[in-house]
N, C-alpha and C positions, 0 to 999 in steps of 0.2 A: 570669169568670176567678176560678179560686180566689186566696181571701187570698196562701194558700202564695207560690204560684208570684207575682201581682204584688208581694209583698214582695220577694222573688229579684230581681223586674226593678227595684222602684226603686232597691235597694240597688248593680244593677248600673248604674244611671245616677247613681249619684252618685260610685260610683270612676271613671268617664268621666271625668266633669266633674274630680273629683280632679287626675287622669291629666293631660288636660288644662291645666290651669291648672300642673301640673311642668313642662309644655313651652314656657312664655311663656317669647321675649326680652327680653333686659335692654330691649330699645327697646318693647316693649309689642304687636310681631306676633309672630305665629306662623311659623315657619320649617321650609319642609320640609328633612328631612337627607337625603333619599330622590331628589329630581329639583330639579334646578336651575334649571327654569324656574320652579318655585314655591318656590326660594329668597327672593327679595325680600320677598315676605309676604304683599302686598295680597289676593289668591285665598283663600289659607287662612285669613288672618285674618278673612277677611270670613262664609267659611264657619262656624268655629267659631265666632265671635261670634252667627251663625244658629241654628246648634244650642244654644245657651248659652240661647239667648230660649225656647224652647220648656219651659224646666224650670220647676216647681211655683215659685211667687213664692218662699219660702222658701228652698230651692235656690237661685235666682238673685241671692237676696242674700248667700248666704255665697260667693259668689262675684264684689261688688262691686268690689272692687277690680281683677281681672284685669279683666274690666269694662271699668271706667273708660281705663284703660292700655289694651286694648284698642282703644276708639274713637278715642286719643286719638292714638294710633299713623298716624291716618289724616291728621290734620290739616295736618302740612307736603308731604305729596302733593296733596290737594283745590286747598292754595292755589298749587300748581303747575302742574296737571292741569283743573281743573274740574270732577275727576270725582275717583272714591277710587282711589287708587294706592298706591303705597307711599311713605314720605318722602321718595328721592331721586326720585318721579316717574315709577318705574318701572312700567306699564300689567300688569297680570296678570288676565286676562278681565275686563276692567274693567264689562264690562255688566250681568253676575253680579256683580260685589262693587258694584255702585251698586247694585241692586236688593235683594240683602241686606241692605245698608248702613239703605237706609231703612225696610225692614220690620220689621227686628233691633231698629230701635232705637224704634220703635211697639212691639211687645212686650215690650219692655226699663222702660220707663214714661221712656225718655229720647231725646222726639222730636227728631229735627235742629232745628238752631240754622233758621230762614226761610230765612235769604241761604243759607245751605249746602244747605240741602234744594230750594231753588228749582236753585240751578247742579248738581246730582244730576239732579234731575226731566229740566231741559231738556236734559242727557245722552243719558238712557235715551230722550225722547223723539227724539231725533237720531238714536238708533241703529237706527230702527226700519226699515225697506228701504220708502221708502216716493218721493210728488215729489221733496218737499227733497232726498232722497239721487241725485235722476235715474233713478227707474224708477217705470214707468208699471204701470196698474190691471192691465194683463192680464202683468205678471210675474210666474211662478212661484213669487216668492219675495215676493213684493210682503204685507206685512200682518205678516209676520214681525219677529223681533229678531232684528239682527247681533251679535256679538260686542263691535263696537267700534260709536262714535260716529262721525257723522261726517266732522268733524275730522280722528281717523284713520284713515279709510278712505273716504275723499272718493271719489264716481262709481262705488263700488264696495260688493259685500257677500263679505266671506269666510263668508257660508254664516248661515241662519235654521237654531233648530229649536225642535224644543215644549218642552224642558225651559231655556229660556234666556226663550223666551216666557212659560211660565207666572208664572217669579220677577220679567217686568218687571210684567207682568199684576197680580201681585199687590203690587207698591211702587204702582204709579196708583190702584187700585181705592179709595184713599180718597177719591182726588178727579174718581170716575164724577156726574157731572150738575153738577157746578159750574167745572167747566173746559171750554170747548169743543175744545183741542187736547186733554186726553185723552182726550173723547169723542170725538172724530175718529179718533185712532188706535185705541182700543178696537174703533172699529166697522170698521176695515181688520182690527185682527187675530182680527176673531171669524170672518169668510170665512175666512183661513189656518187659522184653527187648525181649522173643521172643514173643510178640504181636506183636512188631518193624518188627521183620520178615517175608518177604513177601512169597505168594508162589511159586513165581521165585526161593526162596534163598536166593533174594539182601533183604537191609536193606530201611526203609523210617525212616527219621530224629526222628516223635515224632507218638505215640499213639492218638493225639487229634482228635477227630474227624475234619472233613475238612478243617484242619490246615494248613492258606498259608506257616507254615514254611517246610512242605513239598514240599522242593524245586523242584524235580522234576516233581510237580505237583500228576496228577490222571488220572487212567484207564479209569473212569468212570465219566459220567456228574454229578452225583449226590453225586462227591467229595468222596464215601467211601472205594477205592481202591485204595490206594496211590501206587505212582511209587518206586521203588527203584533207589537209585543211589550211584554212588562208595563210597565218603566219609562215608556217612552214613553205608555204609554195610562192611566197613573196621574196623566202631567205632564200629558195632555188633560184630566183631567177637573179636574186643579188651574186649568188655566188655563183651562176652561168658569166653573169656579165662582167664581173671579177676576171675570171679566166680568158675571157677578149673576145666573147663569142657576141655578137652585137643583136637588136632587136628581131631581125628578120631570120634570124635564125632560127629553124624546127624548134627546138624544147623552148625557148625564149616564146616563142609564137603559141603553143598552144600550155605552156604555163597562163601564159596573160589573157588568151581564150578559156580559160578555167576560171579566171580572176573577173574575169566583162560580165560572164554568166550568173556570178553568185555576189549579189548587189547590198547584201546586209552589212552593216556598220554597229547596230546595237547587239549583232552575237556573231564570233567568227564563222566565216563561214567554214562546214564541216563538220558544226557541232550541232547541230539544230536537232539533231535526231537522239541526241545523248538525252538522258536521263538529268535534270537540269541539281540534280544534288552531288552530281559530280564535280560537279563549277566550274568545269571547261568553259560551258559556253557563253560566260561571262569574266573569267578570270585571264583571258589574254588579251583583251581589247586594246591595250596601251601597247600594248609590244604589236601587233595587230596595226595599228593604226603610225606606226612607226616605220616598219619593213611598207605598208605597204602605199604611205607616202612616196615611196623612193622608187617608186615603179609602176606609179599612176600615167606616166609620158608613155608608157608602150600599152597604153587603153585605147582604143579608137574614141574619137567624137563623137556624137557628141556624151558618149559615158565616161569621159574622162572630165570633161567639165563638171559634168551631173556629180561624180563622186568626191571630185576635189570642192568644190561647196559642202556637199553633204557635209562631208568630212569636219570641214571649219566649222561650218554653224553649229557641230554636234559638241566641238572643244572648245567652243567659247561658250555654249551653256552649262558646259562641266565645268568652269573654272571656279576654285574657290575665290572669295572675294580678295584672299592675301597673296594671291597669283599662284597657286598648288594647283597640282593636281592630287587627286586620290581615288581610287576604286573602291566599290563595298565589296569585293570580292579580293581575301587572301589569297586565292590558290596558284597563283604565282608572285605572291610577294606585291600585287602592284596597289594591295593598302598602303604603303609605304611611300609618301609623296617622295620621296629622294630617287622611288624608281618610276609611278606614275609621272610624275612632272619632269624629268628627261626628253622620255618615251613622245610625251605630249610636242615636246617644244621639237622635237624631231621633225616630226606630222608638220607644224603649225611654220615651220622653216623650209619644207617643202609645198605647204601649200600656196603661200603666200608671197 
């Protein structure tokens, strides 16, 4: 990448961060104005504090104090919840903001307190669709991560998929060979995640059988052939390499030969064929552009050059002038700069 241009993009991930840090609550989360279920905090706060870890150590320090306020925001939830919530307790994809939680703050240089990062760990580990939850080896969902713990969702799963699995995948993966329950579960969700993968090599979002969350839809009338499509197949290969399986490895290798192949950035790939009033094929591009930052280094040259440009020049014509991001497209929420401008500075932190 030219100087030019990756000056452009740091410069545009630091008005992010800026942007950002204008948007903290007096109580130290982040608050969407946009949807009410992500009112409370827990979800976005745990998000941007994600995105916040990924910037250059320098960067992350002139941002220590939102920071600090930030984690700290979690602490009358955890001792409520057992898990990270919001202060009054209030659960907001709690599975995703514990898996954040502990990864954010590994890359932050500010690891969880023991006692707290153990009642986090045994969480995520609870959440996983597995005996303890009352389902057995040959269910569909079995090796996945639910949403919720346990706890809250006792004898039941509201639904696994690969982008919820790669983030717990990656909180455990510190402690692959010295814990025998996360190597247990690790070795449950490495069968799931490559049932996730298709025989194209792309990834489809969930295991369930003829699961609308399979956003790309299906091959076949009879629903049991899901499509692959970029996001999802950027979270397989995050949650292959989660689990220690390294670039030259088969499903790693032709995940990213799926990815070399399908070069679009203004609609994920996968979706090109849908029906454009569904709004897939413009309502994941932030998340899209996020996962697959983080997995542009196992592209060959020169399309790994070619796409990490793209990429930048495409987020630094997006940016609003007060450093936001935003999408015209609701259909996953990413009108809502608190989750487009994350997503962005994810991308723009790997590209640059």
């Amino acid at each position: 990448m030219n100087e030019e241009l990756a000056a452009k993009g740091r410069e545009g991930l630091t008005k992010a961060a800026q942007f950002l840090a204008a948007q903290q609550g007096r109580d130290g989360g982040w608050h969407s104005q946009t949807y009410g279920q992500l009112k409370d905090g827990a979800g976005v706060t745990a998000l941007i504090l994600h995105a916040i870890s990924f910037l250059p150590v320098d960067s992350r320090q002139k941002l220590a104090q939102p920071v600090d306020r930030g984690l700290a925001f979690f602490d009358a939830g955890l001792a409520k919840r057992k898990t990270i919530a919001s202060p009054d307790g209030t659960l907001d994809f709690p599975t995703y903001a514990a898996a954040m939680w502990l990864t954010c703050r590994q890359r932050l240089g500010k690891p969880a307190p023991p006692p707290a990062a153990k009642v986090v760990r045994e969480y995520l580990l609870s959440a996983q669709v597995a005996e303890e939850r009352g389902f057995a080896a040959d269910h569909p969902q079995y090796g996945g991560w639910d949403f919720l713990g346990q706890e809250d969702a006792r004898g039941i799963t509201t639904g696994t998929n690969i982008s919820v699995t790669a983030h717990v995948l990656a909180a455990l993966a510190g402690d692959l060979g010295s814990d025998k329950r996360v190597d247990a579960a690790v070795g449950r969700a490495k069968a799931w995640v490559l049932r996730c993968q298709q025989p194209d090599g792309g990834f489809c979002f969930t295991t369930e059988p003829m699961s609308l969350n399979n956003k790309a839809g299906f091959l076949d009338e009879q629903r049991s052939q899901p499509r692959s499509y970029g996001t999802a197949t950027c979270d397989g290969i995050l949650a292959l390499l989660a689990m220690g399986l390294n670039g030259g490895a088969e499903p790693v290798r032709k995940a990213a030969a799926w990815l070399t192949e399908r070069k679009s950035l203004e609609l994920v790939p996968g979706f090109e064929d849908l029906p454009p009033e569904l709004g897939w094929q413009r309502g994941l591009r932030y998340y899209y552009y996020a996962s697959l930052a983080q997995v542009l280094s196992l592209l060959p040259d020169p399309e790994r050059t070619a796409r990490r440009e793209a990429l930048v020049k495409l987020l630094v014509a997006a940016q609003k002038p007060e450093g936001g991001f935003i999408s015209d497209s609701d259909r996953m929420r990413e009108n809502d700069p608190l989750i487009a401008t994350p997503l962005a500075m994810i991308a723009l932190a790997h590209c640059c």
